[in-house]
N, C-alpha and C positions, 0 to 999 in steps of 0.2 A: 504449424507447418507439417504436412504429412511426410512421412518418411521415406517415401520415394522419392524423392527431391534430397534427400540427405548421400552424396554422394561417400564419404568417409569420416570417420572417429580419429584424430587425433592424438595421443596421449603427448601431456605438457606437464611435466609435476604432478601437482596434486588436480590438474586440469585437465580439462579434454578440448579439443579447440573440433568443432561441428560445420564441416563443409555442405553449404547446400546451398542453391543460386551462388549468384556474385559474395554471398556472406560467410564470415569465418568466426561465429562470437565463440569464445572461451565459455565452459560451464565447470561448475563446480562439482564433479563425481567422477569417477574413478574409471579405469576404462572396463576393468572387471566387473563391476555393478551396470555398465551400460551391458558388457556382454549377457548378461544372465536375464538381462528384462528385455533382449531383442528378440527380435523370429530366425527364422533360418533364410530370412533373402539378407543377411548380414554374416560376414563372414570375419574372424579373429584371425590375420595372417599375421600377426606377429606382437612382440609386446608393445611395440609401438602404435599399432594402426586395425581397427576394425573395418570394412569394406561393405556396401549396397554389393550386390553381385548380381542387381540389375541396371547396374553403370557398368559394369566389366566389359572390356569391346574384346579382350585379347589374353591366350595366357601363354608363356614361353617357357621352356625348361630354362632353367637358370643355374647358376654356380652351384658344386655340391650336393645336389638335390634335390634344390630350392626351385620355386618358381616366381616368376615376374608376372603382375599382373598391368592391365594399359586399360585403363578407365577412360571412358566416350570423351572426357574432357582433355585425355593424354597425361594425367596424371601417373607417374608410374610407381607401384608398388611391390615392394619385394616380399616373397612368403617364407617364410624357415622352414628349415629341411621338415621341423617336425608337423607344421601346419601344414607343411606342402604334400606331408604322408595322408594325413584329415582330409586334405581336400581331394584328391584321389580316390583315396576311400568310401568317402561319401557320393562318390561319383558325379563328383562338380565339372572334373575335368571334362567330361564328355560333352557338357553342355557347350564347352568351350573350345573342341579342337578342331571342328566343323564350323566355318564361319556362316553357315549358314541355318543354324541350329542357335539359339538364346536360351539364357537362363530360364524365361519364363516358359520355352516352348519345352524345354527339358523338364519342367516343375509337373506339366500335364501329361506328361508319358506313364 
């Protein structure tokens, strides 16, 4: 399965549960070991949930800091204040406040 089809990472225990199509299989590693073998169209919003940030349709200021992301599928996930500083920083946000501007159109500027 290539990994544009992987809309987000899970974390379950000692498990990670791997959304992409209609499927959700559990695997057995850590959400920390997925983060460090991904690229950067993956994104770590929180200790829960790692993100495709070429599924993102939408991002919104959110409580205390934080921000909400709305994945193409309407999934909605929330970022902590301290990832929500990271994703800023890294100037993700840009790709996303303009809805007429995408991750990827942002990756070639």
């Amino acid at each position: 399965m290539p990994l544009r089809d992987i809309r987000l990472f899970e974390s379950e225990g000692n498990y990670v549960r791997v959304y992409f199509n209609q499927y959700k299989p559990l695997i057995l590693k850590s959400l920390n070991n997925l983060e460090e073998r991904l690229d950067h169209t993956f994104f770590r919003t929180n200790r829960k949930f790692i993100v495709n940030l070429r599924w993102v349709q939408s991002v919104e200021n959110w409580f205390n800091g934080g921000l909400r992301l709305t994945l193409k599928d309407n999934t909605q996930v929330e970022v902590s204040r301290r990832q929500s500083a990271r994703f800023r920083e890294q100037s993700l946000w840009e790709a996303f406040k303009y809805p007429a501007r995408s991750f990827e159109s942002h990756q070639k500027i």
